[in-house]
C-alpha positions as CSV (number, residue, x, y, z in Angstrom):
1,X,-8.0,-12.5,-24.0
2,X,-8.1,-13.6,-20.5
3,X,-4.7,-13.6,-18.6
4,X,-3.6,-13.8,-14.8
5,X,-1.6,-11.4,-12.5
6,X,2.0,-12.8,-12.0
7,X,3.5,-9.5,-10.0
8,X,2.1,-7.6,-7.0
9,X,-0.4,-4.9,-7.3
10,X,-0.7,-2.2,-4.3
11,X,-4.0,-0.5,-3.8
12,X,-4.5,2.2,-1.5
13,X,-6.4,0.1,0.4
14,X,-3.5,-1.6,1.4
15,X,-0.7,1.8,1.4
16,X,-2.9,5.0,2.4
17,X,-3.7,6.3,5.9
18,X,-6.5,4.6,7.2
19,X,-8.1,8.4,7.1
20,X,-9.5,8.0,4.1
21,X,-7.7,11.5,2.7
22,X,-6.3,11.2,-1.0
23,X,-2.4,11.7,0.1
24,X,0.0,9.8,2.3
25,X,3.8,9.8,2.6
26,X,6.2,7.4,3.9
27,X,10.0,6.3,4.2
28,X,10.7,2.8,2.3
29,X,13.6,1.3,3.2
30,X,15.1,-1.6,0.4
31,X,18.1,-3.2,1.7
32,X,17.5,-5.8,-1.3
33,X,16.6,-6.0,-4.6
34,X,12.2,-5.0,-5.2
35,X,10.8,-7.0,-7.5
36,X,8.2,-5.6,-10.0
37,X,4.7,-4.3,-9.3
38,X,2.5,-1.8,-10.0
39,X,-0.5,0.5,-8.5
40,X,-3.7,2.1,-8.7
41,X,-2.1,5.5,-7.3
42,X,0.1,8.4,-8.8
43,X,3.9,7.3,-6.7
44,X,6.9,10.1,-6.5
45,X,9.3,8.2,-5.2
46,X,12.7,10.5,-3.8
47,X,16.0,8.6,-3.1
48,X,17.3,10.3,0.2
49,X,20.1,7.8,0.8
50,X,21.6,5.2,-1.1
51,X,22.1,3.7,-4.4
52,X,20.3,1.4,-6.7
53,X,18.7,1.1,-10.2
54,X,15.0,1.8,-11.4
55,X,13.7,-0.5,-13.8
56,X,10.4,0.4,-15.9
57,X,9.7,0.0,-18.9
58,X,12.0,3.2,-19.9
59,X,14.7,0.8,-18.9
60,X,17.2,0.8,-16.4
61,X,18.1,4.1,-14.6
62,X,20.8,4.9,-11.8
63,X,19.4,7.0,-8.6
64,X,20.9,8.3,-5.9
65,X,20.1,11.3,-3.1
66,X,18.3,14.0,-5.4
67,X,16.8,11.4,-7.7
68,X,12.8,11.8,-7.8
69,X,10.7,9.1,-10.3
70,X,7.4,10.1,-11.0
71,X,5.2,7.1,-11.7
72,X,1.4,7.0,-13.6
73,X,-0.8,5.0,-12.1
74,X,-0.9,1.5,-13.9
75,X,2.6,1.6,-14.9
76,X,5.0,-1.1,-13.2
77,X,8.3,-0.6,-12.0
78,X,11.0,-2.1,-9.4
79,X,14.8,-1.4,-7.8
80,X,17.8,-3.4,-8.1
81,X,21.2,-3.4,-7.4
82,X,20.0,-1.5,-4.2
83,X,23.0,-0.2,-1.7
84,X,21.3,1.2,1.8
85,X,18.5,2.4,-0.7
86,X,16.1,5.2,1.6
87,X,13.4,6.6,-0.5
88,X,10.9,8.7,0.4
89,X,7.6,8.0,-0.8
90,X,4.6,10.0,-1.8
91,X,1.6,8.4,-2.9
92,X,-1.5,10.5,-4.8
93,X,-5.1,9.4,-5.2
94,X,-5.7,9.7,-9.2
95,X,-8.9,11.3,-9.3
96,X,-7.8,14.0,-6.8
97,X,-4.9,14.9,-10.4
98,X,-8.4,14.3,-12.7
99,X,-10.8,16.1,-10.0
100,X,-9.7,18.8,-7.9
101,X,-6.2,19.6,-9.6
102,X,-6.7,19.2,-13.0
103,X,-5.7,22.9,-13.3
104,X,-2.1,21.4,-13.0
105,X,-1.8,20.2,-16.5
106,X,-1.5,23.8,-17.5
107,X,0.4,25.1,-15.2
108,X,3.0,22.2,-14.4
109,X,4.6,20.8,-17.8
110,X,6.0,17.7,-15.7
111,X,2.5,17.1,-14.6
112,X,0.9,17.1,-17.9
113,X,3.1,14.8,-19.1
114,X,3.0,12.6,-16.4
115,X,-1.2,12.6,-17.0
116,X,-1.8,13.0,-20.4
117,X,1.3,11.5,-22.3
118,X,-0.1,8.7,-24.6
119,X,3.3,7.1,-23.7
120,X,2.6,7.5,-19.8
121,X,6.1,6.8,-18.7
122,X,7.6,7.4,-15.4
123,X,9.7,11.2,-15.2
124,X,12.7,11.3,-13.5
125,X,14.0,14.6,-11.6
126,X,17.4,15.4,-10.5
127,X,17.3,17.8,-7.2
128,X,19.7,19.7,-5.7
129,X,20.7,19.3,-2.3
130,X,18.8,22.3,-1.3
131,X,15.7,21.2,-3.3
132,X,16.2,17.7,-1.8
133,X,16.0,19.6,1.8
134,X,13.1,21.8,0.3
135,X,10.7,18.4,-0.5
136,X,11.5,16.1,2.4
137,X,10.0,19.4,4.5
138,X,6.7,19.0,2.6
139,X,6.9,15.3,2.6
140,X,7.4,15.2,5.9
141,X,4.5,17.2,6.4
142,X,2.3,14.8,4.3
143,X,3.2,11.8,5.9
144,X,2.4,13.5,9.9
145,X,-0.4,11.6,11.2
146,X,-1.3,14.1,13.4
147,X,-5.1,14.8,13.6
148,X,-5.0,18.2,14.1
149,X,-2.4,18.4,10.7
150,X,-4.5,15.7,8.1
151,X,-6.6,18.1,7.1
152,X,-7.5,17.9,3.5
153,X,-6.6,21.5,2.4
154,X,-2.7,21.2,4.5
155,X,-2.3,18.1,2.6
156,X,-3.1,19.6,-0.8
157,X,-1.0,22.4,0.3
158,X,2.1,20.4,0.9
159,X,1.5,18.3,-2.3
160,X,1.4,21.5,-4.7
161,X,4.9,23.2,-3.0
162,X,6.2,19.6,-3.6
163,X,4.9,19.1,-7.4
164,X,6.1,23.1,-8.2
165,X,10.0,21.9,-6.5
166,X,9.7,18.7,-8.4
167,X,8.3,20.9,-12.1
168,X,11.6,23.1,-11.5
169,X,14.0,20.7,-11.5
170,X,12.6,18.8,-14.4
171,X,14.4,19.0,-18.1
172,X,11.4,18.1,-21.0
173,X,14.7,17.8,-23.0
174,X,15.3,14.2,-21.5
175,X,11.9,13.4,-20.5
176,X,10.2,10.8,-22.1
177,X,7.0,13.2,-23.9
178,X,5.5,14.7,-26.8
179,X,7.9,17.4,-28.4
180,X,5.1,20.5,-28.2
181,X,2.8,21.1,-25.0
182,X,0.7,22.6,-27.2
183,X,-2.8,21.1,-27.8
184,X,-2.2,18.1,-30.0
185,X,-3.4,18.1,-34.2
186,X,-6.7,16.7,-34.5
187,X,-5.8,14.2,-36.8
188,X,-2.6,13.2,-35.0
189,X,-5.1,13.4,-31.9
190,X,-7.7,10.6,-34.0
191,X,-4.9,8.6,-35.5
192,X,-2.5,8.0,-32.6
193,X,-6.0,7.0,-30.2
194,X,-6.8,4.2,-32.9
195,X,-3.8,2.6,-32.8
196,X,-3.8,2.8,-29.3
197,X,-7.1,1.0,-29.1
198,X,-6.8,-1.4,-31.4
199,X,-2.9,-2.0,-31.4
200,X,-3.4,-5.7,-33.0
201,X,-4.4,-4.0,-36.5
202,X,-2.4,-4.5,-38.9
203,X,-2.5,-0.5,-40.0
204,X,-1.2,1.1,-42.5
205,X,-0.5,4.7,-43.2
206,X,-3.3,4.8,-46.4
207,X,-5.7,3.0,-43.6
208,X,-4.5,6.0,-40.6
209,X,-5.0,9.0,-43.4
210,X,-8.1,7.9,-44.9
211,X,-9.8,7.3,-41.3
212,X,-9.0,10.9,-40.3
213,X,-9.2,12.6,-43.5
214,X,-5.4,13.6,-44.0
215,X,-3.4,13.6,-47.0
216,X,-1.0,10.8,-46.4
217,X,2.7,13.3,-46.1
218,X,1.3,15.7,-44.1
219,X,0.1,13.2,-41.6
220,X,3.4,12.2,-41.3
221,X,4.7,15.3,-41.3
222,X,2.4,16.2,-38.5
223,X,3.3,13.1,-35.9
224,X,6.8,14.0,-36.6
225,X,6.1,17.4,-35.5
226,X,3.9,16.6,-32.8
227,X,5.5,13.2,-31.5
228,X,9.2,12.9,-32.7
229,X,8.1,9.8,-35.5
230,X,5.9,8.9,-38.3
231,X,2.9,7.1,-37.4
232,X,4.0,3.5,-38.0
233,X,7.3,3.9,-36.2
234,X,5.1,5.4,-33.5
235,X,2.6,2.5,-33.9
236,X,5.9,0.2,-32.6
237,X,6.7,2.3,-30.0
238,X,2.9,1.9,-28.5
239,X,3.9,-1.9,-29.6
240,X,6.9,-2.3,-27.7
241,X,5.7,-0.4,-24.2
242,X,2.2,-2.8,-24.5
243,X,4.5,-5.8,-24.7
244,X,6.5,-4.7,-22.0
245,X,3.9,-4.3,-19.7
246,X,2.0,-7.5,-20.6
247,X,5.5,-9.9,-20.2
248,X,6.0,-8.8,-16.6
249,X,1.9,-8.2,-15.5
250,X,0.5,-11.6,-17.0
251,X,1.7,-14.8,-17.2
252,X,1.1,-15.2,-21.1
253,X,3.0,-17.2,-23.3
254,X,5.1,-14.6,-25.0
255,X,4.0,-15.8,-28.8
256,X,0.4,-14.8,-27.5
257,X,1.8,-11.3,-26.4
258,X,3.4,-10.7,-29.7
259,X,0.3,-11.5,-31.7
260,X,-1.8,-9.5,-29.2
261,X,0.2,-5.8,-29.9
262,X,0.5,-6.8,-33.8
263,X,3.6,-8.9,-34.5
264,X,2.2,-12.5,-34.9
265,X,5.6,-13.7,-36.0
266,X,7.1,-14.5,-33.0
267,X,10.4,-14.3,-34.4
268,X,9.7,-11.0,-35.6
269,X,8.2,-10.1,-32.5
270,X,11.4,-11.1,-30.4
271,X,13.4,-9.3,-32.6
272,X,11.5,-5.9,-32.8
273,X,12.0,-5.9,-28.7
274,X,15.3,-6.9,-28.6
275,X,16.2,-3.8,-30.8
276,X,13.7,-1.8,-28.2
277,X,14.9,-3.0,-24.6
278,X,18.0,-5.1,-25.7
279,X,16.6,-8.1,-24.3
280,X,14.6,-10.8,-25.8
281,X,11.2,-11.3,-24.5
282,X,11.8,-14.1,-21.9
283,X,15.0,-12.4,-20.7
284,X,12.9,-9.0,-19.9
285,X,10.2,-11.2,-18.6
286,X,13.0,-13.0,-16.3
287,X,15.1,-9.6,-15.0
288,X,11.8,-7.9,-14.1
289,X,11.0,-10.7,-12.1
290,X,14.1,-10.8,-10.2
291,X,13.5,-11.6,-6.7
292,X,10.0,-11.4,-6.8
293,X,9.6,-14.7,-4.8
294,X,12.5,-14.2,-2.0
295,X,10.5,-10.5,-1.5
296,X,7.1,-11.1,-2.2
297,X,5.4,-14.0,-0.3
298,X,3.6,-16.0,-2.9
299,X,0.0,-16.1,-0.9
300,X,-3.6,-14.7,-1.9
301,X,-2.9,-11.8,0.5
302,X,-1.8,-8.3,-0.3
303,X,2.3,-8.7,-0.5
304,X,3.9,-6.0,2.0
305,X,5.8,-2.9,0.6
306,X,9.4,-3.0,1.8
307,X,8.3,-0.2,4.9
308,X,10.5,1.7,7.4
309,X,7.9,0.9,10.1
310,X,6.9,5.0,10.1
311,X,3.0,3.9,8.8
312,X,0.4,4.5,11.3
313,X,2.2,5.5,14.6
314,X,4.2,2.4,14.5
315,X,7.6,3.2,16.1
316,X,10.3,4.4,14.1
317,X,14.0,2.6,14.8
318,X,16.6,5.1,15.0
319,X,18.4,5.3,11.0
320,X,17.6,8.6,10.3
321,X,20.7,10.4,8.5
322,X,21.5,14.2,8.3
323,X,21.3,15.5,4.3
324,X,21.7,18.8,3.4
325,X,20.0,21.8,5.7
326,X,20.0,19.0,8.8
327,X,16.5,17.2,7.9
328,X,16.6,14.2,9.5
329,X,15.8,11.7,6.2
């Protein structure tokens, strides 16, 4: 089904150094609300001053100095209720995670839920002020444009201290993930990938068992095992996300979204969120949007990010604060 963009999109294009190198940093100042969008690019956002809320489809999260979100690529996300909101930004090319770090997924449980979760959520990280002083060093290193310091192999360097501060500070007790890092069960492996391809089926457990060659309890007691629900429950759950991400990336009536991830009763369907996101469909559509057209020109051009001027030698005005060790954030 064909269906149009109705939120901004940053490419790297558009956000990375000109340099062509597959990491960039930079300071993002909100003084206002940011309305929803998305990216082709692994984000780590760090809140170094400042309050606000993060809105993704996890719903709505208070940050402050210390808070880190990790965001997939593909995943949308915004800020609201933003008080002198500084964040620090660190944006990651995705085939550099698939490519030349891939060796991360085993050593770094926050990354390998962050790339291979078949609920690819952001993950949220709580530093200490130390920490905090720890990754702005690195970050600020990333974001130097310096020739002499954008070599590739400095710039990985910086990234991997950053990730290992970030994977200490992370709790897999709150995080949005499969229970077990363990190599997933085969057929919870089979059965959770054809619902995720094909969420409009109307499947059924019989349908799930027979297609991977279970007995029907033990497949249930295997997704419980391996992903905290049975397979239906976890069917809505893939449901509810797909919807989520469809109300605020396309313009879609929402009857048409509902039928598209499997609930073709749109009362049904506005229900089933509601007890997800406590919203109805149009009012999660609505909030997302919030102040998407005072903050986002409404042109065929690439929207500007909400930028502390730091990009590409540009001068810097002087709003630097003092945290922790005496890093100027």
């Amino acid at each position: 089904m064909a269906s149009s963009r109705s939120k901004p999109r940053y490419e790297r294009a558009a956000v990375f150094n000109p340099d062509g190198l597959p990491v960039w940093a930079d300071r993002h100042r909100m003084p206002a609300d940011v309305a929803a969008h998305d990216h082709d690019f692994f984000e780590i956002a760090l809140v170094t001053r400042g309050r606000g809320l993060h809105i993704a489809a996890d719903g709505d999260h208070p940050i402050g100095p210390g808070s880190v979100i990790v965001v997939p690529p593909n995943q949308w996300h915004g800020y609201a209720q933003c008080e002198d909101l500084v964040v620090f930004d660190s944006f990651v090319a995705p085939e550099l995670i698939d490519g030349t770090l891939s060796f991360l997924d085993a050593e770094l449980p926050l990354m390998q839920t962050v790339h291979k979760s078949s609920l690819p959520l952001p993950q949220r990280v709580e530093l200490s002020q130390y920490d905090v002083s720890l990754a702005v060093a690195e970050l600020h290193s990333m974001s130097d444009t310096t020739p002499a310091r954008r070599s590739r192999i400095e710039l990985v360097g910086h990234l991997l201290i950053y990730l290992d501060i970030l994977n200490r500070s992370w709790s897999p007790e709150q995080a949005n993930r499969r229970r077990s890092l363990a190599p997933m069960h085969p057929a919870v492996s089979r059965a959770a990938q054809l619902m995720e391809d094909d969420l409009g089926r109307s499947w059924t457990l019989a349908q799930l068992a027979t297609a991977t060659t279970t007995e029907r309890t033990h497949l249930v007691r295997l997704f419980q095992r391996e992903l905290g629900a049975p397979p239906i429950a976890y069917l809505n759950r893939l449901r509810e996300q797909a919807a989520a991400r469809l109300l605020v990336q396309t313009d879609e009536p929402i009857a048409h979204i509902g039928a598209r991830v499997g609930w073709e009763d749109a009362g049904y369907f506005a229900r089933r969120f509601k007890s997800a996101y406590g919203l109805s469909p149009s009012a999660y559509r609505r909030r997302a949007r919030t102040g998407e057209a005072r903050y986002h020109a409404s042109t065929d051009s690439e929207p500007a990010l909400p930028i502390s001027g730091a990009r590409f030698g540009a001068p810097v005005p002087d709003t630097t604060r003092t945290y922790g060790s005496g890093l100027a954030l």
